[in-house]
N, C-alpha and C positions, 0 to 999 in steps of 0.2 A: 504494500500500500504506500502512496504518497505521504510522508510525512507533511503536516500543516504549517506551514513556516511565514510568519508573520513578515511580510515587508517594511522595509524604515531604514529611516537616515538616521547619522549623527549630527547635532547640530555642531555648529565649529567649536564654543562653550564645550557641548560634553568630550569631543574628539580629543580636547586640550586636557579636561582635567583629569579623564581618563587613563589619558598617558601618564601625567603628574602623579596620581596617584596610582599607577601601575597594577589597573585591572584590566586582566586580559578583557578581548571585546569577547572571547569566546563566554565569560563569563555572564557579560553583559545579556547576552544571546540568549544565553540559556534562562535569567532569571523574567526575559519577557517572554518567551515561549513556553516556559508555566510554571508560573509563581504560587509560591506557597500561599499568598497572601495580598488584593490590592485593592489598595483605597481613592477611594475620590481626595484629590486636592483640597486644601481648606478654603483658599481663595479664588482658583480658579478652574471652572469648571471642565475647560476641552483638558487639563492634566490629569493624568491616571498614573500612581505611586506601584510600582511593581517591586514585591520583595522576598527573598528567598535566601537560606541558610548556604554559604557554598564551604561542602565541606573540607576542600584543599586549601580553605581559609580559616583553618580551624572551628569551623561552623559559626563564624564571623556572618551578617546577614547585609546583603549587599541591595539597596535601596537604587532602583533605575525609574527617573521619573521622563513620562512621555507624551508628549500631547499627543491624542486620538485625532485630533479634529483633523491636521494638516496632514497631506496626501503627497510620500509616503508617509505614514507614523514618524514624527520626530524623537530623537532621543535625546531630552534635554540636560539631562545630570546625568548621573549616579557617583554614588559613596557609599562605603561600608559605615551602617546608621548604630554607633554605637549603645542608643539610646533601644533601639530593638534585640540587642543582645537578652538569650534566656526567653525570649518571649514570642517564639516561633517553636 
């Protein structure tokens, strides 16, 4: 069978901080393509918070936030969201 693979960009933002913070995009990949867990944005609505334990991260939970609205799906952030450690 075809696996489901979500289409998206990086915006230039997440491309940068990505690197900076030296998360593979493989990881990236993986936590929009199916997340443990995701939230509507508090402030704005076309962002959807996607997040998910990566365990070569010591089960560290890496937060990838994406605007739905824009076509491809843009990938605005991500960061390993300390504040979600334990609670996944």
């Amino acid at each position: 069978h075809k696996e489901n693979r979500l289409i998206f960009e990086f915006t230039k933002h997440a491309s940068e901080v990505i690197s900076e913070r030296g998360i593979p995009v493989e990881f990236v990949e993986r936590v929009i393509s199916g997340p443990e867990l995701t939230l509507q944005d508090a402030g704005d609505p076309d962002l959807i918070h996607y997040l998910s334990k990566i365990g070569e991260h010591d089960g560290r939970v890496l937060r990838v936030i994406v605007n739905i609205k824009s076509s491809p799906v843009r990938i605005v952030t991500a960061y390993f969201d300390r504040s979600m450690r334990g609670r996944l």
